[in-house]
SEKOL-457246 format. One line per field, with one value per residue: residue number from 1; residue in one letter; x, y, z of N, C-alpha, C in turn. Coordinates in pm, whole numbers, plus 32768, in hexadecimal, padded with zeros to 4 digits. Atoms other than C-alpha are relative to their C-alpha. Example, Ala and Ser with C-alpha at 12.3 -4.5 7.8 and 13.67 -1.06 7.14 Angstrom:
2
nr: 1	2
rest: A	S
n_x: 8059	7FAE
n_y: 7F89	7F89
n_z: 8000	7FFA
ca_x: 84CE	8557
ca_y: 7E3E	7F96
ca_z: 830C	82CA
c_x: 805A	7FB3
c_y: 8078	806D
c_z: 8000	8049
***
This chain:
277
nr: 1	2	3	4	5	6	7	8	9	10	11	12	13	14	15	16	17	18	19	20	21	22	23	24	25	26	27	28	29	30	31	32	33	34	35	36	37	38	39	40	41	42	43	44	45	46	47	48	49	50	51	52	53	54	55	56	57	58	59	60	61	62	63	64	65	66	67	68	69	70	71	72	73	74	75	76	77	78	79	80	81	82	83	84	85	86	87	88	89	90	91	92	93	94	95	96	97	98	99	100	101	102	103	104	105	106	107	108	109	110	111	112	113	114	115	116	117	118	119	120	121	122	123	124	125	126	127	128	129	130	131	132	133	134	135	136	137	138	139	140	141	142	143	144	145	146	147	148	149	150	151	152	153	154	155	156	157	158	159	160	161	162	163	164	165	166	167	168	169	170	171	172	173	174	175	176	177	178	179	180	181	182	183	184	185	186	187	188	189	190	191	192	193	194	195	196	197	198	199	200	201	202	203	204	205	206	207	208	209	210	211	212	213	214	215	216	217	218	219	220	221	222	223	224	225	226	227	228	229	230	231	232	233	234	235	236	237	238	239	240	241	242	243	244	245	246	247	248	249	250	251	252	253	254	255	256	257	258	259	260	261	262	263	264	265	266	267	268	269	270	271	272	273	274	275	276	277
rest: X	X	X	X	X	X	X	X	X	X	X	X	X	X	X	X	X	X	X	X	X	X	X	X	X	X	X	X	X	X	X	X	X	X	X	X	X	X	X	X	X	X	X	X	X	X	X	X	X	X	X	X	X	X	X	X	X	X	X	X	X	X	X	X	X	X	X	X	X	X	X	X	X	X	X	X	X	X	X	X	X	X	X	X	X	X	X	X	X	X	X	X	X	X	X	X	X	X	X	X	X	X	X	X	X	X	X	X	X	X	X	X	X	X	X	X	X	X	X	X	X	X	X	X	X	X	X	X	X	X	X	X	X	X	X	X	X	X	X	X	X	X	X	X	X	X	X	X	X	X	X	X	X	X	X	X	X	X	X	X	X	X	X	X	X	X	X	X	X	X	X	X	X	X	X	X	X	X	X	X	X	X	X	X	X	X	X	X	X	X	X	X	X	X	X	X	X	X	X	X	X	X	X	X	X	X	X	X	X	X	X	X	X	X	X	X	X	X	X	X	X	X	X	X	X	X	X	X	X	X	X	X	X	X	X	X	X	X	X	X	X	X	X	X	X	X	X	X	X	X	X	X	X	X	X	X	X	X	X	X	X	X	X	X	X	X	X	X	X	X	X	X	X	X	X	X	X
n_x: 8001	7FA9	7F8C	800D	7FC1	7F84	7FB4	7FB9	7FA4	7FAA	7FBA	7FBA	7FD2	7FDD	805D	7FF2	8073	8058	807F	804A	8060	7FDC	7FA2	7F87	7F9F	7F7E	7FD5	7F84	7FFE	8039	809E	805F	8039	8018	7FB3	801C	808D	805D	80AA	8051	80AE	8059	7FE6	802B	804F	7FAC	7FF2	8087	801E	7FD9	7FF0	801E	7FA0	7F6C	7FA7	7F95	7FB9	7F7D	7FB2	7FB4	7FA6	7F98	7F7C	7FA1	7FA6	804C	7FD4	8035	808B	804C	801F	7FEF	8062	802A	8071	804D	8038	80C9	802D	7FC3	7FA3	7FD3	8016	7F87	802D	7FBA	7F90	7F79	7F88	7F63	8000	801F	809E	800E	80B9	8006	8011	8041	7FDC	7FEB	8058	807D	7FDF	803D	7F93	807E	7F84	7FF5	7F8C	7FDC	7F8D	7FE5	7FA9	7FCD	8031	7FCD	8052	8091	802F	7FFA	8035	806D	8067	8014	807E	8082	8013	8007	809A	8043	8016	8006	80B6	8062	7FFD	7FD7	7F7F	7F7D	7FAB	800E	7FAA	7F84	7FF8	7FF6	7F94	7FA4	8024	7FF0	7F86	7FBF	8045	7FAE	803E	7FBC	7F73	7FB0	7FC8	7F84	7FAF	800D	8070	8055	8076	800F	80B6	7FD1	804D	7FD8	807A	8035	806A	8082	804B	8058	8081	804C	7F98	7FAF	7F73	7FBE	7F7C	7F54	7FC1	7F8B	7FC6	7FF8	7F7E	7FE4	7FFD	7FA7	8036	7FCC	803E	7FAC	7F67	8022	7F86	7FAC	7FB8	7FC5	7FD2	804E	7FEE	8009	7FA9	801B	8033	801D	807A	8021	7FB1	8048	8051	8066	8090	8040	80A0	8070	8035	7F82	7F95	7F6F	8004	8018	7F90	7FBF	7FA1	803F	7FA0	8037	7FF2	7FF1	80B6	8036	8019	808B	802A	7FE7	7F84	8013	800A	7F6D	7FD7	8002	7FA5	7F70	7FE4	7FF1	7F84	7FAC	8001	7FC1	7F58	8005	7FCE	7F93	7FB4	800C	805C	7FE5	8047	7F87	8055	8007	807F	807E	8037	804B	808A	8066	801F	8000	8065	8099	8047	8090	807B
n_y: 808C	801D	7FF6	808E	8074	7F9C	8062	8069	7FB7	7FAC	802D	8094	8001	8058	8008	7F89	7FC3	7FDD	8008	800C	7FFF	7FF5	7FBC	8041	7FBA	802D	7F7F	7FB5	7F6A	7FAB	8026	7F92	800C	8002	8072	80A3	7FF5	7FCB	8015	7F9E	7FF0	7F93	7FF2	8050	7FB0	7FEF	7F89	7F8D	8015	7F91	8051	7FB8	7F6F	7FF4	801B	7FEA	7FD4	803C	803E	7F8F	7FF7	8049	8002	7F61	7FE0	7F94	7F49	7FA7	803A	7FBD	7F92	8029	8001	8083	8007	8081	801F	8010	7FFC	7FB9	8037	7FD9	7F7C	7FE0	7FF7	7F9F	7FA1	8043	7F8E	8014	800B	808C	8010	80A2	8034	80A5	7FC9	8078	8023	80C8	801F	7FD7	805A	8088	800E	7FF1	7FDD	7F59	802B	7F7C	7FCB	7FA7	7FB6	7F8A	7F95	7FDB	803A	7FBA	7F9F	802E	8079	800C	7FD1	807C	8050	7FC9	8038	809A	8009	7FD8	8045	808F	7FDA	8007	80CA	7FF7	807F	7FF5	7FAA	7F9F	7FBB	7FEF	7FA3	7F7C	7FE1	7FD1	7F40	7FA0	7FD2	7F9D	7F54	7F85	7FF8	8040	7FD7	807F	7FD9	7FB9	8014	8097	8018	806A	804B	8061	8079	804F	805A	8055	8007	8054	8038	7FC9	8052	7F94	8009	7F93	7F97	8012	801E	809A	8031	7FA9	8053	7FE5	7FC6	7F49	7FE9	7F75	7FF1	7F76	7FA4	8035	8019	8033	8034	8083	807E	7FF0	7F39	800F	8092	80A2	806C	8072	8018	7FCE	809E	7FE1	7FE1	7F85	7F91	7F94	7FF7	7F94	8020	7F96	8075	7FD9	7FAB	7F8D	8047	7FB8	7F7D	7FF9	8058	8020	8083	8028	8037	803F	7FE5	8058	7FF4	7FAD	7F85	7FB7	8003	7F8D	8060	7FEC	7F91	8021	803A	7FB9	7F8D	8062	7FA5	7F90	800A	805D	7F8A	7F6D	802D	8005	7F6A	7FBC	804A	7FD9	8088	8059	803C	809B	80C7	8034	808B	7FAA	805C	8088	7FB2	7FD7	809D	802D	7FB8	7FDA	8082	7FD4	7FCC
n_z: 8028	8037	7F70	7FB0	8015	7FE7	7F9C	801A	806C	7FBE	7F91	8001	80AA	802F	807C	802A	804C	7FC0	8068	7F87	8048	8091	8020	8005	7FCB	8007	7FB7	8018	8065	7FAB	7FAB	8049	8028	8072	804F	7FE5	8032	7F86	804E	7FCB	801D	7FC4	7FB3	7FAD	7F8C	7F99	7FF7	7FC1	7F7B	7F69	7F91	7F8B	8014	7F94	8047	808B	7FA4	7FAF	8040	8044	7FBA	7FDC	8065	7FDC	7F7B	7FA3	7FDA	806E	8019	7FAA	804E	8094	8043	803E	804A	7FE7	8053	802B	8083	8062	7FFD	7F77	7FDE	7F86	7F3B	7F9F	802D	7FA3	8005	7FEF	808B	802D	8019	801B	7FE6	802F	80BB	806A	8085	8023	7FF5	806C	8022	7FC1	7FAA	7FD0	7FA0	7FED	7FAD	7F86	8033	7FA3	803E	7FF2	805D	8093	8072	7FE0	8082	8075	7FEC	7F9B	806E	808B	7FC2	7FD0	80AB	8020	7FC1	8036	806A	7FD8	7FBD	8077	8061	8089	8029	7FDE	805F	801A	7F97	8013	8090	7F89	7FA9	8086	7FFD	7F81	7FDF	8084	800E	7FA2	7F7C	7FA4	7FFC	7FCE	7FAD	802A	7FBD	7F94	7F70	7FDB	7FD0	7F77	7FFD	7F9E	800A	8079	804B	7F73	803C	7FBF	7FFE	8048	7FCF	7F85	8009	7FA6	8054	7FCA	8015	8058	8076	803E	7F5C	8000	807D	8007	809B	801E	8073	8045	80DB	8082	8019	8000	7FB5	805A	7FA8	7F70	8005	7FF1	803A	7FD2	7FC7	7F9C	7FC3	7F7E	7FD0	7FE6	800A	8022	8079	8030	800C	805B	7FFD	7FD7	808A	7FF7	803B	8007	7FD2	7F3A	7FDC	7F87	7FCC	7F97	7FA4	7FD0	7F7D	7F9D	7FB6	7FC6	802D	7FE2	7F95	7FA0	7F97	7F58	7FEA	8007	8074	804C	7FAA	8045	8089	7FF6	7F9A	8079	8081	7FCA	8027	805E	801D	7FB8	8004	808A	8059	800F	7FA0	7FB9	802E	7FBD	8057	803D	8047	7F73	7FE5	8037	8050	7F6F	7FA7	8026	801A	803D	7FE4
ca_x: 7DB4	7EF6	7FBB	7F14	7FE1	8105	8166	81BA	82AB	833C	8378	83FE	8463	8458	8325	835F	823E	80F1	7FB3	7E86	7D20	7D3B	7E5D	7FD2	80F8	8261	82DD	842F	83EB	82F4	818E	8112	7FE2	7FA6	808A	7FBD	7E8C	7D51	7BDD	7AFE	7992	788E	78DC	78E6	7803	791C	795A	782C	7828	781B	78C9	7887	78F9	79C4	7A6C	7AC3	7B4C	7C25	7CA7	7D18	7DC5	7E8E	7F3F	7FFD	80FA	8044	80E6	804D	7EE5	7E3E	7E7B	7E6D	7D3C	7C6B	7B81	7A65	799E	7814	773A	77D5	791F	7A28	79D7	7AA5	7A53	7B41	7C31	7DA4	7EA4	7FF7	7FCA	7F89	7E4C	7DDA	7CB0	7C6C	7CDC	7BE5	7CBA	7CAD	7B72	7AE3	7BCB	7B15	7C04	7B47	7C8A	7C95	7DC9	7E08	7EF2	7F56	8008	80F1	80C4	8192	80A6	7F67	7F93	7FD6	7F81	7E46	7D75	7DA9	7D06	7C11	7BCD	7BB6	7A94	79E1	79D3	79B4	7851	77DE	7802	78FB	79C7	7B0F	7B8C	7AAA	7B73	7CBA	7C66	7C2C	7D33	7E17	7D63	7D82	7EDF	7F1A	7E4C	7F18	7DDE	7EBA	8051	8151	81F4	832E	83E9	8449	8333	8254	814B	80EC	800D	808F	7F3B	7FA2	7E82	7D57	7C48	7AD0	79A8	78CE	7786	779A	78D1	796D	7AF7	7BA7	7CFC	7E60	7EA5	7FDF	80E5	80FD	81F8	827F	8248	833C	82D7	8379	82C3	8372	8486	8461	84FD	85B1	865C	8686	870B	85FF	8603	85E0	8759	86D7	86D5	86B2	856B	84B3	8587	84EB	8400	834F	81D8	8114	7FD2	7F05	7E4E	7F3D	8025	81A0	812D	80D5	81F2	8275	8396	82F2	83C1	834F	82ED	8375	8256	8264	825B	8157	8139	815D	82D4	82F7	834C	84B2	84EF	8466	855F	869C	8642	8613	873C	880D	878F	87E5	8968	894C	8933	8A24	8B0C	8ACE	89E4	8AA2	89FA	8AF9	8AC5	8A2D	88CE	87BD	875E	873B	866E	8576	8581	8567	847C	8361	8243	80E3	7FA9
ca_y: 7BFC	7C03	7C79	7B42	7A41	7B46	7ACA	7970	7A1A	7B30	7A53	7912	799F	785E	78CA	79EC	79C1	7A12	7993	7A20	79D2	7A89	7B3D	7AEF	7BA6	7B82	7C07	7C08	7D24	7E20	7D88	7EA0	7E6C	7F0A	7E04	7CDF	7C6C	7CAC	7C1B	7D51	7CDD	7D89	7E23	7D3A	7D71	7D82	7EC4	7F78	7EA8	7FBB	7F34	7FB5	8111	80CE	7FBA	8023	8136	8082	7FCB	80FF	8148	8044	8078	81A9	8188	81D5	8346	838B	82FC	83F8	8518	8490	84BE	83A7	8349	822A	81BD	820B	823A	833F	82B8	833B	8426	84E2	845A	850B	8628	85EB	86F6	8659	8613	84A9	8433	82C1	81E1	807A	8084	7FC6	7FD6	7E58	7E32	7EAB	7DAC	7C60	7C92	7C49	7CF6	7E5A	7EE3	7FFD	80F3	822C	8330	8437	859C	858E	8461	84E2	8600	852E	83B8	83DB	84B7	8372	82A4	8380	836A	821D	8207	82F8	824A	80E9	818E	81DA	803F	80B7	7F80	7F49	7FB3	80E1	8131	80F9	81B6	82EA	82E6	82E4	8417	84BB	849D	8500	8632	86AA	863B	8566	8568	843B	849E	8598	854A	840C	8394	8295	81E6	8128	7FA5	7F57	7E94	7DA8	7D82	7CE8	7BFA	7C7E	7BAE	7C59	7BF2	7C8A	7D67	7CD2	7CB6	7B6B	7AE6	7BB9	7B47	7C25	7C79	7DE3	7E8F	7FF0	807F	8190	8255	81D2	8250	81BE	80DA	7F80	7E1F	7E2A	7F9F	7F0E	7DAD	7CCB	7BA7	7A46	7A3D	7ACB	79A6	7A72	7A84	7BD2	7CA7	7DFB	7DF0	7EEA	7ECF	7F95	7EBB	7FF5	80E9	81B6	80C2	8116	825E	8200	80F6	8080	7FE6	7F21	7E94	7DA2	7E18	7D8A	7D01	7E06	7F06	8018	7FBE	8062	8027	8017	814B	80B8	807D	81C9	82BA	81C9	824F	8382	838A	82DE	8400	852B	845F	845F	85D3	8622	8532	85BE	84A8	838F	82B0	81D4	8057	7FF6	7EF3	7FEC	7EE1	7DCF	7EB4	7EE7	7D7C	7D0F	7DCB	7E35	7DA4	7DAF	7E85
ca_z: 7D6E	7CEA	7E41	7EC3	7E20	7E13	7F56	7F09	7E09	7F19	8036	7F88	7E1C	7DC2	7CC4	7BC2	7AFB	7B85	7AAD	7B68	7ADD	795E	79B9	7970	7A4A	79F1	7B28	7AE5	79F4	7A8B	7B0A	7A15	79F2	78C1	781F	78BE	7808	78A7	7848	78CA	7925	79C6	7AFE	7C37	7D65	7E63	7DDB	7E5C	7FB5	80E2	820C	8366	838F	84EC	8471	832E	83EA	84D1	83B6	82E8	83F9	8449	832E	83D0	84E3	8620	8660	850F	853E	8653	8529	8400	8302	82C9	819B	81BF	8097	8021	7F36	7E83	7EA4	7FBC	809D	81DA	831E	83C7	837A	841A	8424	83FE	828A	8263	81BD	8205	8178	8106	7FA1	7EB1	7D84	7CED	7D5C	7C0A	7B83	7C47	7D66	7EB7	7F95	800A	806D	8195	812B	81E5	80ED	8121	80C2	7F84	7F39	7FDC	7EC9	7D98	7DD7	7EE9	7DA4	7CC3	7DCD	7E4A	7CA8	7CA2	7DAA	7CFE	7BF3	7CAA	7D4D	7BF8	7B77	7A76	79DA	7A08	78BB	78E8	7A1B	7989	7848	7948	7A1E	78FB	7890	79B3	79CC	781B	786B	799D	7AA2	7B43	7BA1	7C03	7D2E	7D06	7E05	7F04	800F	8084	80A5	8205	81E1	8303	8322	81F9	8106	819C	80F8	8114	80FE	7FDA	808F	81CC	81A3	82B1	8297	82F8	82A2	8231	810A	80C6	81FC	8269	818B	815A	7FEC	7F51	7E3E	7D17	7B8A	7A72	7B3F	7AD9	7B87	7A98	7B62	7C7C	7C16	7C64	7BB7	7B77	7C06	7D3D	7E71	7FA0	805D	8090	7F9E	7F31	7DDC	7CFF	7CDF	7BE9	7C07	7C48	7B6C	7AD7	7A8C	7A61	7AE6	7C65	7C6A	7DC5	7E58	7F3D	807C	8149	82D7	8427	8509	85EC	84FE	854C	86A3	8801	889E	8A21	8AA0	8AF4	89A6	8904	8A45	89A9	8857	889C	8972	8813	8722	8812	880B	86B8	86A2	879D	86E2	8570	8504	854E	8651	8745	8700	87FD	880A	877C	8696	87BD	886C	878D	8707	8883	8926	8850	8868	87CA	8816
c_x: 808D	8052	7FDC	8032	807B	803C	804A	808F	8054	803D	804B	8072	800D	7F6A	8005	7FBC	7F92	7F94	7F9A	7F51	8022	8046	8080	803C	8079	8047	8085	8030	7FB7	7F9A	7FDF	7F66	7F7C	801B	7FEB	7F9A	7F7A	7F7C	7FCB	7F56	7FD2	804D	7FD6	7FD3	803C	802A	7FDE	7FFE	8024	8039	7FC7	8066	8094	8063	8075	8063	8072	8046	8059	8077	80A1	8068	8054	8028	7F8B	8004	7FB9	7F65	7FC2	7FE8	7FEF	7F53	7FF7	7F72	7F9C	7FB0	7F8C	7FDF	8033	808E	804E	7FCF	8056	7F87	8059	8084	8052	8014	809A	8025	7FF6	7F6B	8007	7F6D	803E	7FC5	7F9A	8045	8036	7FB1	7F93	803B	7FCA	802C	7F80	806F	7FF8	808D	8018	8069	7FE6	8070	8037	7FE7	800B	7F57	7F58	7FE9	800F	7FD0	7F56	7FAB	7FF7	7F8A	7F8F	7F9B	7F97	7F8A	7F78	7FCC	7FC6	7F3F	7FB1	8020	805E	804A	80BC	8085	7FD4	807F	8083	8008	7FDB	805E	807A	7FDD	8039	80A8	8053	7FDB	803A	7F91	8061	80A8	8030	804C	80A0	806B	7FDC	7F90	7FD2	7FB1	7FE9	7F8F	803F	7F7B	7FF5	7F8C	7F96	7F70	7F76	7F8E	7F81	7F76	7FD7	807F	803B	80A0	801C	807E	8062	8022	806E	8031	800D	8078	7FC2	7FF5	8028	7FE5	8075	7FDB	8094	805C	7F64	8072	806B	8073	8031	804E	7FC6	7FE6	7FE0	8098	7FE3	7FD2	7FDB	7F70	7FAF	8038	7F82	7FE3	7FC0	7F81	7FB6	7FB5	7F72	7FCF	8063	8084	8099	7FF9	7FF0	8014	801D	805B	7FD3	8094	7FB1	800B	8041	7FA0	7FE0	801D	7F9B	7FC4	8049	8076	7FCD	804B	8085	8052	7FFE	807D	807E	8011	8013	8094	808D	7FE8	803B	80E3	800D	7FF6	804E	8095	7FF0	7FD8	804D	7FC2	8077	7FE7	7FFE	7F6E	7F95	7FBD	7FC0	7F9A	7FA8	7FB0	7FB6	7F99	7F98	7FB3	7F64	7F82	7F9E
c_y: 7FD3	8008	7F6D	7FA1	804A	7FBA	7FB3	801D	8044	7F9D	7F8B	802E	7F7E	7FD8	808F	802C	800A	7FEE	8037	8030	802C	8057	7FB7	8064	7FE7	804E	800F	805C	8078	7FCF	8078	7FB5	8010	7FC8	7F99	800D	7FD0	7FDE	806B	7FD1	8037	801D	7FBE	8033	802F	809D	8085	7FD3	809A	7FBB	8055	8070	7FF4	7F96	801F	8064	8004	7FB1	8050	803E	7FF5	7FF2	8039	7FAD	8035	807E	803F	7FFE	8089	808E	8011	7FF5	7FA3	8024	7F85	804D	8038	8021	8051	7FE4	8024	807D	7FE7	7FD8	8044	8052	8008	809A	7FDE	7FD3	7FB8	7FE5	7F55	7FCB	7F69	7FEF	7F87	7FC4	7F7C	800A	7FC9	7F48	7F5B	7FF6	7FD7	800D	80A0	8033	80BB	8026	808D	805E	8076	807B	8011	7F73	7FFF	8076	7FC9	7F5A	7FD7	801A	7F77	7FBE	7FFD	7FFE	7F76	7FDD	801F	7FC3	7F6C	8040	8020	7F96	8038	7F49	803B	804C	8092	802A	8021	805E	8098	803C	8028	806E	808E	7FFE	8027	8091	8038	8018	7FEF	7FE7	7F91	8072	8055	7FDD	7F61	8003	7FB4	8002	7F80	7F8E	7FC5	7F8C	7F85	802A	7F76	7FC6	804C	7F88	8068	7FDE	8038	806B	8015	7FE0	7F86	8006	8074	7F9D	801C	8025	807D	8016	80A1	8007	8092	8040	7FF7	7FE7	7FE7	7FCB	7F4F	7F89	800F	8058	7FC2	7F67	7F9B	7FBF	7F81	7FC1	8020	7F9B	8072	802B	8097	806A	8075	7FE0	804D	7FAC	8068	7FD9	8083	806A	8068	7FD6	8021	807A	8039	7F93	801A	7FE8	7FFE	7F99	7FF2	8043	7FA6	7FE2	805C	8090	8044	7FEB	806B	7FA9	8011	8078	7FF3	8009	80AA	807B	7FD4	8028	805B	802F	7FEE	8086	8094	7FCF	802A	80B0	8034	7FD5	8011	7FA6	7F80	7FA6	7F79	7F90	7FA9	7FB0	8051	7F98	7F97	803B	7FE3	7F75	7FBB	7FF5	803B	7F9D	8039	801D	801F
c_z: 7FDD	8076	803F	7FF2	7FDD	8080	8005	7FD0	8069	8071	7FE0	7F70	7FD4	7F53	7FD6	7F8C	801E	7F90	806F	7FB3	7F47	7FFE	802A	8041	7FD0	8068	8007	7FB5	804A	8024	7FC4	7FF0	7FA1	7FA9	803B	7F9C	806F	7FE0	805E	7FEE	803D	80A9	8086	808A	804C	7FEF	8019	80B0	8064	807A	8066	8023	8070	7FC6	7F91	8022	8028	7FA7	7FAA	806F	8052	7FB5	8001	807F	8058	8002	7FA6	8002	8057	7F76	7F87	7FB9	7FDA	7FB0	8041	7F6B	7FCA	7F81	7F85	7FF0	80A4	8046	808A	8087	8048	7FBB	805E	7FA6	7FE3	7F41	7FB3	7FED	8005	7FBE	7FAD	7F80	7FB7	7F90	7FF5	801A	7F7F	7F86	8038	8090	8082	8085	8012	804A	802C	7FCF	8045	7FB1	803E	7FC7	7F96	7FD8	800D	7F7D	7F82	7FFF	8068	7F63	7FBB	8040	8012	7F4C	7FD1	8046	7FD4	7FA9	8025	8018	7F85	7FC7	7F86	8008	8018	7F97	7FF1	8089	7FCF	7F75	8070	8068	7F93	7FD7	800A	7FF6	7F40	801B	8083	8070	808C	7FF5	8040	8077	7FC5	8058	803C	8055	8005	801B	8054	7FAF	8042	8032	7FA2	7F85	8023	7F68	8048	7FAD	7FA2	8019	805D	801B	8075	7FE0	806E	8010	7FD9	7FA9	7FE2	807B	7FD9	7FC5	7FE6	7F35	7FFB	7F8C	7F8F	7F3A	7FB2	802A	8001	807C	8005	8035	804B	7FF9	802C	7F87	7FFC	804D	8081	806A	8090	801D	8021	7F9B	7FAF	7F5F	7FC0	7FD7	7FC5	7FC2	7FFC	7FA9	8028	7FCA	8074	806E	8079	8018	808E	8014	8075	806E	8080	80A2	8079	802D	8063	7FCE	7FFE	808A	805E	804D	8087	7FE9	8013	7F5E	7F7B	8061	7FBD	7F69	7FF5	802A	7F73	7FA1	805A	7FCB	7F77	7FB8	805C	7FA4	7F3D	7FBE	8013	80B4	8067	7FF2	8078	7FF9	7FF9	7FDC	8061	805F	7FE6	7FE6	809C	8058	7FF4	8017	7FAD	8056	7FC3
***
């Protein structure tokens, strides 16, 4: 709910406070949202909806770079919370996160983790379902996850890595658990506990469009912080075949040539000649 009017804010900055239903943001500090305030009522239906398994699926998916999708472990939803539809080998786990939901939210958002955050950030989620499939409330959730991570269930990432939504974050229809609209553009997320805006120098001085933001909207807080950075549009798609021999072709140089790459139009390339599939 809150990424949803985030937007406005990332692509224009020309808004850096974010009211959204009975919660306040100051996002030029952190978008903690343990330091928003929060009315907690009963748990809202959307958070039980089942969608359709292929779909949901293909939407967890999309949140990965192609190359990564054919091997990559995907969750889907049910009654008991997540479960594995398919076991991948390359070390990426995807599914179509609920968290916000419990909060009123009525947005789900595809995410596609890396191994570092498949082993320390996926458990929260997969958590969080659990919990969503048994109707807990929202403060029971967040009084649990917290928990979990005083008692040494759960771990903030140790190192750098990412997390793919190259699908943006997508509205769902809590009646027939059909998805609709993108509410948020696709965007890379870096693993980022305990840095604030503040770290990185965002600001209300800050005029340029798109620039990189921390987000630490999701259970857990501080503790499964982002720096989120906004995607191109043909990020996660399939190049032409011209386009991927020219890269290839650019990184071999690049090790013949001790990492330094000749300056020549890589960038125009890519910019040029992708297209969407």
């Amino acid at each position: 709910m809150l990424r949803q009017l985030l937007i406005l804010c990332v692509l224009t900055l020309s808004c850096l406070i974010v009211f959204t239903g009975h919660r306040a943001v100051n996002i030029s500090a952190s978008k903690d949202v343990a330091s928003a305030s929060i009315i907690d009522a009963g748990l809202p239906t959307q958070s039980q909806v089942l969608f359709p398994r292929g779909p949901e699926i293909e939407l967890a998916l999309k949140a990965a770079p192609v190359h990564l999708r054919n091997n990559a472990t995907v969750y889907t939803f049910g009654k008991n919370g997540y479960e594995k539809a398919h076991a991948g080998t390359n070390g990426f786990n995807c599914l179509v996160n609920r968290d916000g939901t419990q909060n009123g939210g009525q947005s789900v958002y595809p995410t596609c983790w890396d191994p570092e955050g498949s082993r320390t950030i996926l458990p929260v989620m997969l958590r969080v379902g659990e919990l969503l499939a048994q109707q807990k409330s929202a403060a029971e959730i967040r009084r649990d996850i917290d928990q979990g991570f005083q008692q040494g269930r759960f771990h903030s990432p140790a190192k750098a890595g990412i997390a793919y939504m190259l699908a943006g974050d997508v509205k769902f229809d809590p009646k027939t658990g059909a998805f609709s609209a993108t509410v948020f553009p696709p965007h890379y997320m870096f693993y980022a506990p305990g840095v604030t805006n503040a770290d990185i120098g965002m600001s209300e001085a800050a005029t340029i469009p798109g620039l990189p933001f921390v987000y630490s909207g999701y259970s857990g807080g501080t503790k499964t912080a982002y720096i989120i950075v906004m995607a191109g549009q043909s990020a996660g798609h399939v190049m032409p075949a011209q386009v991927t021999s020219r890269l290839r072709l650019l990184f071999r140089i690049r090790s013949w040539s001790g990492g330094t790459i000749p300056s020549i139009d890589k960038p125009e390339i890519v910019q040029s000649t992708c297209t969407m599939t």
